[in-house]
N, C-alpha and C positions, 0 to 999 in steps of 0.2 A: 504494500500500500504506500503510495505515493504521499509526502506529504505538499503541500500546496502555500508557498507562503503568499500571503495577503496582498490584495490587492492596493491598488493607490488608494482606490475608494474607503478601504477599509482603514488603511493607514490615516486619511484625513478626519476619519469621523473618531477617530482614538486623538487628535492633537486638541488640545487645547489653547481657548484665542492667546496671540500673544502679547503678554501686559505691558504697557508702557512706565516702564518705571519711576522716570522723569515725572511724568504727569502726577503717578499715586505719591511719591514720594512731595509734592509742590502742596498738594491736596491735603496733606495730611500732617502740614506744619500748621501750628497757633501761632497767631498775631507774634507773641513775642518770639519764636520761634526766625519768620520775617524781618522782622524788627534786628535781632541777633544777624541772620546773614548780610540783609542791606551794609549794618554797620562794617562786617565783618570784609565784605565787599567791596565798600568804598574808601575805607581807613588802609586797607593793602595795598595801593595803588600810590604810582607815583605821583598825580594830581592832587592826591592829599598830605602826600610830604613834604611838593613845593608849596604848598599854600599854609603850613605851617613854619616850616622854613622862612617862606619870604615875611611873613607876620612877625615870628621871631626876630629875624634882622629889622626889622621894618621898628619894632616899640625899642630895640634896645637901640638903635641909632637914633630913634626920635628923643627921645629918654636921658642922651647922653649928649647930644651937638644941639637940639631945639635949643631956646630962649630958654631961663628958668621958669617965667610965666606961663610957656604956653607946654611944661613938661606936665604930663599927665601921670606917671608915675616915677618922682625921681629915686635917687640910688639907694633906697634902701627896699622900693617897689622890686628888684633886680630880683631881689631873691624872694619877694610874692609870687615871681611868676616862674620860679624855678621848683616852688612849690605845686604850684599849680599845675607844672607840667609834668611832674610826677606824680599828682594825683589823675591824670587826664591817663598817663601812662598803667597806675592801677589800677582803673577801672576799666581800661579798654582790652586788657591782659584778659579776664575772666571773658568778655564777648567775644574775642576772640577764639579763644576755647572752643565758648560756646558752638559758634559756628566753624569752626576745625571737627568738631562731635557730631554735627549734620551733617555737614558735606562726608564724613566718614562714615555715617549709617547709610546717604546714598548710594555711596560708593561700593558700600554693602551690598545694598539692595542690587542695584545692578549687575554687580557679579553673580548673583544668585541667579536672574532673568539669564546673564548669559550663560551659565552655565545648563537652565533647563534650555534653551536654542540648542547648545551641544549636546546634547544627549537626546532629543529630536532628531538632530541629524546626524546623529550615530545611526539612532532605530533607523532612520531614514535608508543610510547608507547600506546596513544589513541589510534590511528589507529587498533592495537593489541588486548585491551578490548573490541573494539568495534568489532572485529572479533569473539575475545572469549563470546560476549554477543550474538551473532549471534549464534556461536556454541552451545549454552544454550540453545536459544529458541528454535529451530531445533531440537536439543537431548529431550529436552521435548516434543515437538510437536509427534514426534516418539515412542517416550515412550509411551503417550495418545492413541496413534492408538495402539500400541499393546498390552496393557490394555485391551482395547475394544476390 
């Protein structure tokens, strides 16, 4: 008894749709979630290190060359804002985290989705040899008779 491996048909109605991970993974963040990557997003970039940067130059020059009247924070402000930017620096440590810990459960997730696609197209692939070994023995079997 022969056995018969499965059809395309068969094999499609055994697959299950394929999920977009992206989407469920966007779907299934909370506001602060959001909130975490936007920051996490915009604060890595170099758009937001020249615009601290130029700020930074910008108050300590204004701070130190301006008129004394028109200095807004003078030299003892220096180290208000060296406070300040260490506190800017400790808060932003934790969001960032933060959003290093989602983009890592995506990342997750995705490899998961990719790994059920390969193993789809493994069965796929079996499926195939096992048609083409079908094809084999049938072609020989044919050959035999018409030998004879």
């Amino acid at each position: 008894m022969q056995h018969t491996p499965p059809s395309i048909a068969e094999l499609k109605l055994l697959r299950r749709p394929v999920r977009n991970v992206n989407q469920e993974h966007i779907e299934h963040l909370t506001r602060l979630e959001h909130l975490a990557l936007w920051i996490t997003q915009h604060v890595g970039t170099m758009g937001f290190f020249i615009i601290i940067f130029c700020w930074t130059v910008f108050w300590l020059t204004f701070n130190t060359l301006a008129p004394a009247s028109l200095r807004f924070d003078p030299f003892p402000g220096f180290v208000l804002w060296l406070f300040i930017s260490n506190m800017i620096q400790i808060f932003l440590m934790p969001l960032i985290m933060i959003g290093q810990n989602l983009q890592n459960r995506h990342a997750e997730t995705r490899a998961e989705a990719d790994f059920e696609v390969n193993i789809r197209a493994e069965r796929e692939t079996e499926a195939i040899l096992q048609h083409l070994e079908m094809q084999n023995t049938l072609i020989s079997k044919i050959l035999e008779k018409l030998d004879k």
